[in-house]
C-alpha positions in Angstrom: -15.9 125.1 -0.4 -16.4 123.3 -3.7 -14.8 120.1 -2.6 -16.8 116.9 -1.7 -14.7 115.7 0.6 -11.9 117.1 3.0 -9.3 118.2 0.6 -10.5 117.7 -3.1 -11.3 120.4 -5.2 -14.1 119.8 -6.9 -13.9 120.8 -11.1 -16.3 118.2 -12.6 -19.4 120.2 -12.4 -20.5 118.5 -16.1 -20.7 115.8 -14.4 -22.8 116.8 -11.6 -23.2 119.7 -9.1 -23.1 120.3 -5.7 -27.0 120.6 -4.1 -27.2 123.7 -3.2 -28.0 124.0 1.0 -31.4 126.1 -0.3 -32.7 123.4 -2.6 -32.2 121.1 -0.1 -33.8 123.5 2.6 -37.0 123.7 -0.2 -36.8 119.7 -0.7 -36.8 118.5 3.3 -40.7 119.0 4.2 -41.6 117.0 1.2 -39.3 114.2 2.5 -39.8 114.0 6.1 -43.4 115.3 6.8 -45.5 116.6 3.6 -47.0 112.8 2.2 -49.1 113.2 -1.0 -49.2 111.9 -4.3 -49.9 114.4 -6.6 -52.7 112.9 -8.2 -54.5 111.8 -5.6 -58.1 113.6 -5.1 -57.7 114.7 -1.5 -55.9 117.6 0.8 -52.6 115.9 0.7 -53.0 114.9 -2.9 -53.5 118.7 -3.3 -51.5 120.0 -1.9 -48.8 118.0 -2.8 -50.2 118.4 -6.7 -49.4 122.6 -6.1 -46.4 122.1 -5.3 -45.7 120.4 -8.0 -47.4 122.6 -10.1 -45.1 125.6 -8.8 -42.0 123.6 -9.4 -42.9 123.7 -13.2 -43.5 127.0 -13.1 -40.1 128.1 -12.4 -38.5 125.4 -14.7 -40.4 126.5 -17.4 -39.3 130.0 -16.4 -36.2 129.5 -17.3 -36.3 129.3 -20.9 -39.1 131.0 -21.3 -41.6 128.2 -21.8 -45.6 127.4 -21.1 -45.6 125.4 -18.1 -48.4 123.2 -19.4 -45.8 122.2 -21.7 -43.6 120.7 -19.6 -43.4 116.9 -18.6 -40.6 115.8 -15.9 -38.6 112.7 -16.3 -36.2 110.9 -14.4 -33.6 112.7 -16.1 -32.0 114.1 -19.4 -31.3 110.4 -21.0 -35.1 109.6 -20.4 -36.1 113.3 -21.8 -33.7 113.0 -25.1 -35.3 109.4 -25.9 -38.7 110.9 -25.4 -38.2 113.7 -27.5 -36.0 112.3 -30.6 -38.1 108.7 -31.1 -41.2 110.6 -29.5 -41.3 112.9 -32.5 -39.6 110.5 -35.1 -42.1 107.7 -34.4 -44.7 109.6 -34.9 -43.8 111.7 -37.6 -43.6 108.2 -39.8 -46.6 107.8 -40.3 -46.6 111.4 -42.3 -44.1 110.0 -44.8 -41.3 111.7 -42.4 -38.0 109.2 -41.8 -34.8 111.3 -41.6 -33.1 112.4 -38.2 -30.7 115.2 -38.7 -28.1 115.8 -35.6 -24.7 116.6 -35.4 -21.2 114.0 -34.7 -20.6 115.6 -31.4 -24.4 115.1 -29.1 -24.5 113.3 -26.0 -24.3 109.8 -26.3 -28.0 109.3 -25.2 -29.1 111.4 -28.4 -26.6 109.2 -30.9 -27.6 106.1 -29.1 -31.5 107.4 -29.9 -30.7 107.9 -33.7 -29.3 104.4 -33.8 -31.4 103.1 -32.7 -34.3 104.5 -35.3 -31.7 104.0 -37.9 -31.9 100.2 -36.9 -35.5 100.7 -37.1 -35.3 101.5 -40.8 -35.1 105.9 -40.4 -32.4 107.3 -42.6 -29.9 109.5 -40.3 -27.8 112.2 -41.3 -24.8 112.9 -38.9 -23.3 116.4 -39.6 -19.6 116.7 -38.8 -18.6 119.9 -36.9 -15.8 122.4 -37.4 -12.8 122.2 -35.7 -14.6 124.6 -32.9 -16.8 121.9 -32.7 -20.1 124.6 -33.9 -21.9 123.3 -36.4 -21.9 125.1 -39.8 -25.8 126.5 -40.5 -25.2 125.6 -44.4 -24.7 122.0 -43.7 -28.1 121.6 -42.0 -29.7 123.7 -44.6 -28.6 121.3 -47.4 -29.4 118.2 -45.4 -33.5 119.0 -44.6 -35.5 117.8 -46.8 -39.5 117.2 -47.2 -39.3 113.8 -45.3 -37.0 115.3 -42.6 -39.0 114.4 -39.0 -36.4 116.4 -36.7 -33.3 118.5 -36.1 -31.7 117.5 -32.3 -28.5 120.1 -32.0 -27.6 120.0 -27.7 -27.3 123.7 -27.1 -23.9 123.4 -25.3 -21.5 120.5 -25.3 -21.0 118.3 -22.5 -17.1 117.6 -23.0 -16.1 120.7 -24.7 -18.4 123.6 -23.8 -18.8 124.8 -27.4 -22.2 127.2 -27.7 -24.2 125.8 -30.9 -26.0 128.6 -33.2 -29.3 127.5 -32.2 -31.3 130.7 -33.1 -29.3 129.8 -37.0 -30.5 126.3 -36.5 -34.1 127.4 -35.4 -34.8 129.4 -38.0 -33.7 127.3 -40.8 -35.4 124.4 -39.3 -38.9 126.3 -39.1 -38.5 127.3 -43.1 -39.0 123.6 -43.9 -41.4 123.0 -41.2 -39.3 120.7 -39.2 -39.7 120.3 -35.3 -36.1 121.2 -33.7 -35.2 119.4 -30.2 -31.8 120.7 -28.4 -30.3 118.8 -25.3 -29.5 121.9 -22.9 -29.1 119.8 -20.1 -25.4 122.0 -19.6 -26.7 125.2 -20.7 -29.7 125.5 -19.0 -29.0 128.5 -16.1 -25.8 128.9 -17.5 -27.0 130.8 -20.5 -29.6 132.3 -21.3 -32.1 130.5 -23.5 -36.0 131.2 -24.4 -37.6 128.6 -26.7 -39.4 131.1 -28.9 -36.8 133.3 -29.5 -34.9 130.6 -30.7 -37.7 128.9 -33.2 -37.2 125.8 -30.3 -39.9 123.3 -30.5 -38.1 120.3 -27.8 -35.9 121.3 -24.9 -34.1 118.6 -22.4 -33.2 119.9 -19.3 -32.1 117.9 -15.7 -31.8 118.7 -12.5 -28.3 117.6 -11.1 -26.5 119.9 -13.7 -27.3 123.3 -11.8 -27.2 122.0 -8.3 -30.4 120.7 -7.6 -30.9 116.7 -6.9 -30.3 114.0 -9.4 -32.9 111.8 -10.4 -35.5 114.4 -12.1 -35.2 115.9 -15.1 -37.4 117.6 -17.8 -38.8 117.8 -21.3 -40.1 121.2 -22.6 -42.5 119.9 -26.2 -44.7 122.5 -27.6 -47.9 121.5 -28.5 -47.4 122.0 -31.9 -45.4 118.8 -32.2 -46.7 115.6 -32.1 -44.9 113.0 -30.2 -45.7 109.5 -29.0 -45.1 107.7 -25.5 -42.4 105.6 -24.8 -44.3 104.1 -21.6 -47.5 103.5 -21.0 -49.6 104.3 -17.8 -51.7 106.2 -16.1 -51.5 109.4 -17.9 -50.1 111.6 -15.9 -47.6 114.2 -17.4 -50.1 114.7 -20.5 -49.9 111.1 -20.8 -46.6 111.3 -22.0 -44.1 110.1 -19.4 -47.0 108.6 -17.3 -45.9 107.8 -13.9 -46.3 109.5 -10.1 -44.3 112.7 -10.5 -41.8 112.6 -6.8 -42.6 115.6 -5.2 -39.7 116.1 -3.7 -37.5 116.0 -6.5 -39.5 118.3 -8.4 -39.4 120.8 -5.9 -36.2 120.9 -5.5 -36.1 121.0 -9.6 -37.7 123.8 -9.1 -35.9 125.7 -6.8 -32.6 125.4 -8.6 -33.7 126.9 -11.4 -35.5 130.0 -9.9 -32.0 130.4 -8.1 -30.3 130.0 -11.0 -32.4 132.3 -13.3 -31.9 134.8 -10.4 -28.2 134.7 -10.5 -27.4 133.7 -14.0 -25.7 137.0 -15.7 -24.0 137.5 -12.5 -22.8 134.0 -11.8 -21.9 133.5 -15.5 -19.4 136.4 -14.9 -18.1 135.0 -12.3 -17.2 131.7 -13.6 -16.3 133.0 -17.1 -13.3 134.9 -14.9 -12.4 132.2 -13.0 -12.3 129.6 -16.2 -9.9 132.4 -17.7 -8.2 132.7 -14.4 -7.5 129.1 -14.3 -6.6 128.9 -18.0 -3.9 131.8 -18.0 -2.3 129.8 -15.0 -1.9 126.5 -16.9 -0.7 128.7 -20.0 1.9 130.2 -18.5 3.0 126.9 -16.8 2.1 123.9 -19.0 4.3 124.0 -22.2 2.4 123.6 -25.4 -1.0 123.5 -23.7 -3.9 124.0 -26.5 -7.3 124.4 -26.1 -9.9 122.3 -27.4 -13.4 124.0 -29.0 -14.4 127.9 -29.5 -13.0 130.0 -26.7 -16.0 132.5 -28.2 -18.6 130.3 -28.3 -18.5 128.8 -24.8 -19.9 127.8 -21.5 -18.4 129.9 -18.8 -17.5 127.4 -16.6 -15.9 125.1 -19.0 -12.5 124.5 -20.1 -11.0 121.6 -21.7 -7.6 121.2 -23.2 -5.2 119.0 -24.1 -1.7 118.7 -22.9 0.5 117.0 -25.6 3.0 114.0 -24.6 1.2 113.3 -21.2 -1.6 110.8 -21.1 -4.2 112.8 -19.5 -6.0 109.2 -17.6 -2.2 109.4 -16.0 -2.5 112.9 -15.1 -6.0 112.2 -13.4 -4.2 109.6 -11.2 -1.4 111.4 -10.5 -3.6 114.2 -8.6 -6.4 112.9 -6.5 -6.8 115.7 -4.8 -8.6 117.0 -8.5 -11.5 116.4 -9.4 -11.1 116.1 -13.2 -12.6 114.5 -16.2 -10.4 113.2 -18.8 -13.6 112.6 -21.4 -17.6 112.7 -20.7 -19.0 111.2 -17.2 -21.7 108.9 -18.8 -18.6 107.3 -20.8 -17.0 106.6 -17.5 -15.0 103.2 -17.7 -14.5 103.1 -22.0 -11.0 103.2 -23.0 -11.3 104.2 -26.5 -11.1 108.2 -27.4 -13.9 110.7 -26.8 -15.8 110.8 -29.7 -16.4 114.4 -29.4 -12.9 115.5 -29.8 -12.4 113.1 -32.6 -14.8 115.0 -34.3 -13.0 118.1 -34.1 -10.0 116.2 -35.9 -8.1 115.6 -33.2 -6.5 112.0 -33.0 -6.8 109.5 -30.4 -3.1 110.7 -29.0 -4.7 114.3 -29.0 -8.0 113.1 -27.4 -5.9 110.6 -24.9 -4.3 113.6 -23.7 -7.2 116.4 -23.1 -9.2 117.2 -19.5 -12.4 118.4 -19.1 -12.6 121.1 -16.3 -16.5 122.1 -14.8 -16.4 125.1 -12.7 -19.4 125.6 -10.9 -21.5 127.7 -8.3 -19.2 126.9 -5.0 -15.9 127.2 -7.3 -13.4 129.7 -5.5 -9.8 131.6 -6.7 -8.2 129.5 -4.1 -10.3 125.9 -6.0 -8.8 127.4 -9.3 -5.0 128.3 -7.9 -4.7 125.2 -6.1 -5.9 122.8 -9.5 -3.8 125.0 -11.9 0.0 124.6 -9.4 -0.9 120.6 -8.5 -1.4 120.2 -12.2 1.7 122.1 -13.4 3.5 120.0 -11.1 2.4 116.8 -12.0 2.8 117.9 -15.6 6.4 118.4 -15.1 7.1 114.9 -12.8 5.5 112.9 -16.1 7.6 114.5 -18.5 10.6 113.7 -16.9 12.5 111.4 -18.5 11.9 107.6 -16.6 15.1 107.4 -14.8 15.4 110.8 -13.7 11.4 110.6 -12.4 12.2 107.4 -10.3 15.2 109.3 -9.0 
């Protein structure tokens, strides 16, 4: 069942996923009975410190990474502040003070780049096509010798859309310039391996492919150069120092084995059931329109926009959905996504678009159930005022 509670199907998995029953099978012995801390020198410290040790194993695993080159955080917002003023304060020193990223990365990334900007970095903000990809040629004329680093997310969080990131990679790498890429919605989903795609920074969290929240990752290879934002003990190669929760890292761990395990299968799956629930609201939602590259997607993402219904009304109007209307971390801000905007849609167009997540525990029955409630509340706002009160 991929509800959360009795009788609500559950379609935000962008937001966050479901904890898979197996991760939290993995994570209960280092919760109830298995004490340690990690870096303590004795047989629970030990033991506790393997475990940990095994847990970034398999994350690394699943992009292809060095393990010794991977540090956990609490999360992708800590990992994408580590990696873009990491890198860019410590590239200033080299004469390096340009950020290049695109109009359409997770808030956490933008908020990062203004933050340098207010520091006295220049930034350069690519727009995106109407797909929402970013066109390789922009980026190519925008590096330049005092570029520090390229942050592209490898999917979107709102809109799905797949970036060229091999493109990106290999441009990047022609002018020596470090590339970071949030795939903290990508990550077991698609495939991805860092060297193959010329990768140099890779964000990654937990909650987005049903392990827990709170514990999240970033890849750096140790060809780039990076400064703390804490400082500590030095644990996590002194770069996010800190005691590492077991428990949460295990269970880090365990979801992404599982999900490297089932990925081409489970993608499959999804992909169908996004089309599945796609061709049902086509066929009966007038004028429905989809928003980003149908090509170049994740497959469990599908957002669209319904014109002349407000889609915050729609929401309300079916609580047994679990629906987004925009991204979660913008939960509670009224003005319009400021990813769709910069596909060129207006605010009336971005007012009016959902964001479904289908996930692991998503089911025909989830999707045929979301696709007839929303049909039908479609049709009861589109009624004219007096005949809906009727």
């Amino acid at each position: 069942m991929s509800a959360d509670a009795p009788g609500i199907v559950y379609l935000d998995n962008h937001a966050t996923t479901a904890l898979d029953p197996r991760v939290a099978e993995r994570m209960l012995p280092w919760l109830l009975d298995r004490a340690g801390n990690p870096h303590a020198r004795h047989a629970a410290g030990w033991r506790a410190a393997e475990a940990v040790e095994a847990a970034r194993a398999e994350v690394a695993g699943l992009i292809g990474a060095n393990p010794a080159e991977l540090v956990f955080t609490s999360g992708a917002t800590e990992a994408n502040n580590l990696a873009v003023k990491g890198v860019a304060r410590a590239a200033r020193s080299r004469g390096r003070d340009r950020i290049v990223t695109a109009a359409t990365e997770h808030p956490s990334v933008l908020a990062c780049c203004r933050r340098l900007h207010a520091e006295g970095f220049r930034l350069d903000v690519l727009p995106v096509r109407s797909d929402g990809r970013l066109d390789p040629e922009l980026l190519r004329r925008a590096l330049a010798p005092e570029t520090a680093l390229v942050s592209v997310m490898a999917a979107n969080h709102e809109i799905g859309t797949l970036q060229p990131l091999q493109e990106i990679g290999r441009l990047a790498v022609t002018h020596g310039v470090p590339v970071h890429t949030d795939a903290a919605q990508a990550a077991g989903k698609v495939p991805l391996d860092v060297s193959a795609l010329g990768l140099h920074l890779v964000t990654l969290t937990a909650h987005k492919m049903h392990g827990p929240a709170g514990i999240g990752a970033l890849w750096v290879s140790r060809s780039v150069e990076i400064e703390p934002l804490c400082d500590g003990g030095g644990q996590e190669r002194g770069l996010r120092p800190g005691t590492v929760p077991v428990a949460l890292a295990v269970g880090f761990g365990a979801a992404a084995a599982l999900a490297r395990e089932s990925l081409e299968r489970e993608a499959l799956r999804v992909a169908g059931l996004r089309d599945r629930l796609f061709e049902a609201l086509s066929s009966s939602v007038d004028g429905l329109l989809v928003n980003g590259s149908m090509d170049h997607r994740l497959p469990g993402n599908l957002s669209v926009r319904i014109p002349g219904v407000d889609a915050s009304e729609l929401v309300e109007a079916v609580p047994e959905l679990a629906i987004a209307t925009g991204a979660a971390c913008a939960t509670g801000r009224h003005e319009p996504s400021h990813v769709l905007l910069a596909l060129g849609l207006d605010a009336r167009g971005a007012g009016s678009s959902l964001r479904f997540g289908l996930g692991r525990f998503t089911t025909e029955a989830d999707v045929d159930r979301a696709a007839s409630l929303l049909s039908g509340a479609v049709a009861r706002l589109r009624r004219p005022p007096r005949a809906r009160a009727g």
